[in-house]
VOGU-3710 file (C-alpha; in Angstrom, 3 decimals, decimal comma):
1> xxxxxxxxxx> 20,705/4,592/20,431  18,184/4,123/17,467  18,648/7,896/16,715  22,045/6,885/16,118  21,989/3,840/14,485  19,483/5,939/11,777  22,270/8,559/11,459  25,083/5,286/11,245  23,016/4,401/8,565  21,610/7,035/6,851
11> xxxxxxxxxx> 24,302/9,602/6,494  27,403/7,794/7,572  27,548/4,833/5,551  25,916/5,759/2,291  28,346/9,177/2,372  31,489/6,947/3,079  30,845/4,397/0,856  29,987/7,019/-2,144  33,461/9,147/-0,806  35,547/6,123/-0,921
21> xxxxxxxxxx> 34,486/5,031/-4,316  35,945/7,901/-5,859  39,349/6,830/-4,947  39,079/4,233/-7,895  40,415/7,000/-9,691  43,905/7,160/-9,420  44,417/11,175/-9,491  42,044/11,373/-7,115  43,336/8,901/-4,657  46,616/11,082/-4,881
31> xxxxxxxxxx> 44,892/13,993/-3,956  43,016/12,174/-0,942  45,969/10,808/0,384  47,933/14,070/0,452  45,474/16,289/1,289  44,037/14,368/4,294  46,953/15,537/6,655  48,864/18,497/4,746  47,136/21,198/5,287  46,709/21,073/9,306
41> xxxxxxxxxx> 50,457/21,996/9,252  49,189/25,485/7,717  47,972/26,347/11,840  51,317/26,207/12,885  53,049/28,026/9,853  50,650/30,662/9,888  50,970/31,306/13,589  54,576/31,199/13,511  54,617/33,409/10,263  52,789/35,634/12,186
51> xxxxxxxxxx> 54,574/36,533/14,822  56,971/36,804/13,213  55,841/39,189/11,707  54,318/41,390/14,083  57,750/40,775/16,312  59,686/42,366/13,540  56,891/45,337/13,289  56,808/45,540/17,346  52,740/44,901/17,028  52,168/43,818/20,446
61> xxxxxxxxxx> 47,791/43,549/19,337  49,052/41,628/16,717  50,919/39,026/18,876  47,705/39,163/21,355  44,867/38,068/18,984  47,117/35,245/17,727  47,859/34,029/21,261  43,681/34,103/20,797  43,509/31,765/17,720  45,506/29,222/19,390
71> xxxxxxxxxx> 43,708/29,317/22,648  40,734/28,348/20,394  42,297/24,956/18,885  43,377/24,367/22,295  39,808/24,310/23,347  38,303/22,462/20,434  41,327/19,665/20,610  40,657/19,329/24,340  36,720/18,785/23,997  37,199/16,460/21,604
81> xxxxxxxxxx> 39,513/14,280/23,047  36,918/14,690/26,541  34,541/13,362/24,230  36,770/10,439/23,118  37,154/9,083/26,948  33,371/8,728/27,047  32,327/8,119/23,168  34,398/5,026/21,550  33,566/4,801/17,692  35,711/2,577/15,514
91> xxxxxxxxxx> 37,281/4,044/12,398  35,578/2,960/9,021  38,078/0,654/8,234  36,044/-2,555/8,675  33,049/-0,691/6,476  35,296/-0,329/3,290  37,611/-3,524/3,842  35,091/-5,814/1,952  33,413/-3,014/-0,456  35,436/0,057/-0,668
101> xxxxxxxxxx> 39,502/1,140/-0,607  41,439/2,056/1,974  43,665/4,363/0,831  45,610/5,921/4,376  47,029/4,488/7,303  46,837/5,825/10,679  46,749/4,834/14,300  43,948/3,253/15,666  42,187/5,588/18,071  38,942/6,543/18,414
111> xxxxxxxxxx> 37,247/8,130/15,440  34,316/10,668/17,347  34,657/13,017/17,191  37,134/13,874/14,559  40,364/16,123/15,835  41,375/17,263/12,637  38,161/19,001/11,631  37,771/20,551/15,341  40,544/21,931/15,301  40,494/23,302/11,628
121> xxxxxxxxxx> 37,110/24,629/12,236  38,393/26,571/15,363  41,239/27,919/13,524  39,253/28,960/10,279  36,547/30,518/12,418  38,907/32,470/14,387  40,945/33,878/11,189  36,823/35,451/10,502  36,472/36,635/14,041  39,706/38,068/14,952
131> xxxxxxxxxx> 39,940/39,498/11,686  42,231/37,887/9,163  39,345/36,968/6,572  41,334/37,491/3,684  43,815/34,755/4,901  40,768/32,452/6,089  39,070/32,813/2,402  42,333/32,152/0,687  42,477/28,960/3,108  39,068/27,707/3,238
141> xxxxxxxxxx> 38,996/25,590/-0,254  42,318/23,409/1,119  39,989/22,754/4,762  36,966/21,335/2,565  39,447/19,485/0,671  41,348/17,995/3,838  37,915/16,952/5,692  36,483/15,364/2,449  39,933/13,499/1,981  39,814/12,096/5,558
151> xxxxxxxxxx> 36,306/10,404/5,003  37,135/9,161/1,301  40,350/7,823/3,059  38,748/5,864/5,083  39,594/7,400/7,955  36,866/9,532/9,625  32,765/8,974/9,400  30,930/11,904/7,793  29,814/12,343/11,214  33,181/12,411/12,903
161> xxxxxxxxxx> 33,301/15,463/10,923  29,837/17,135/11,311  30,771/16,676/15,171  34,219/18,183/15,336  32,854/21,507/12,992  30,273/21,871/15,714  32,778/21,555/18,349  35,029/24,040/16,355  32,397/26,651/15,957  32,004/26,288/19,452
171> xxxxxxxxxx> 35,393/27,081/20,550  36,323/29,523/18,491  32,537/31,647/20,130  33,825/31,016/23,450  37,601/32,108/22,877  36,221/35,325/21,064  33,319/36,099/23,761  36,025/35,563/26,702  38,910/38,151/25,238  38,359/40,720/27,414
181> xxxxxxxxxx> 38,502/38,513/30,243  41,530/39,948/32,929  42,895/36,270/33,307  43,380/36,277/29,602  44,723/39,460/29,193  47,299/38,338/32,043  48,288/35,451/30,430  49,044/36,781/26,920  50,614/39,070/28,562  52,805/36,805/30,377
191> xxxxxxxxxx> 53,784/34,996/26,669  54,718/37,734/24,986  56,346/39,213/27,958  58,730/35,436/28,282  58,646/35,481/24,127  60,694/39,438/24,200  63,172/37,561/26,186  64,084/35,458/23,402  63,525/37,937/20,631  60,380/36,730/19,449
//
């Protein structure tokens, strides 16, 4: 407890309260507002851009290692909200009402760890593993952007975020170690196999 009430102190409030007070500028609290949520909606466009893609080419490996990157934010959104049952840390919002600026809304939940950068971090790390680098360098700047954002905003401790990369590093390692598993090569299997049926 007085480990963490060091780190509380030490890292997360100093960080947060420096963040935030950027967002006096106006430009800048444009960008932190927009940028805090956009860019998670690249997982889904990229996966469904994808395979489409590979559908149209009939790349059945293709189709297979992205059935792999989402099995990793699967993973690294289920540990974290595990975590969340047992860890209950309130959002910053009651750290910046009397010094700083609150700048998003959201719904009140429980900030530890933080989903967004769990499941970004899974998804980057698995574009580098299952080799789509090029895609995950062109990518990369807008994921530093959106996890800064979400602690200027208010919305996420600095260590929300250190927490969640951990847990997405950690996903993405197991997912990658465990591809050759049979159960996973039976599942994926099984997708694709119901996805033909549709054309996809």
């Amino acid at each position: 407890m007085q480990f963490f009430l060091f780190l509380h102190e030490n890292i997360n409030i100093p960080v947060l309260s420096y963040l935030n007070s950027l967002t006096e500028n106006e430009g800048i609290a444009t960008i932190v507002y927009t940028m805090a949520d956009l860019p998670i909606f690249i997982i889904p466009l990229f996966l469904l851009g994808y395979w489409l893609f590979f559908n149209s080419t009939k790349n059945i490996w293709g189709k297979n290692t992205l059935l792999f990157i989402l099995y990793s934010t699967i993973l690294a959104i289920s540990i974290s909200i595990f975590i969340q049952t047992f860890v209950h840390l309130e959002r910053p919002e009651t750290s910046l009402n009397g010094a700083g600026k609150l700048i998003l809304e959201h719904i009140p939940d429980a900030s530890f760890p933080s989903d967004h950068a769990s499941v970004w971090i899974a998804f980057i790390s698995s574009l580098f593993l299952f080799w789509f680098s090029t895609v995950g360098v062109v990518i990369f700047p807008f994921f530093i952007i959106m996890l800064l954002s979400r602690v200027a905003g208010g919305v996420h401790w600095p260590l929300d975020i250190m927490a969640g990369t951990l847990i997405g590093f950690l996903s993405s390692f197991i997912i990658y170690k465990s591809q050759k598993l049979t159960i996973f090569n039976k599942v994926n299997w099984f997708f694709i196999k119901i996805a033909s049926y549709f054309k996809l």
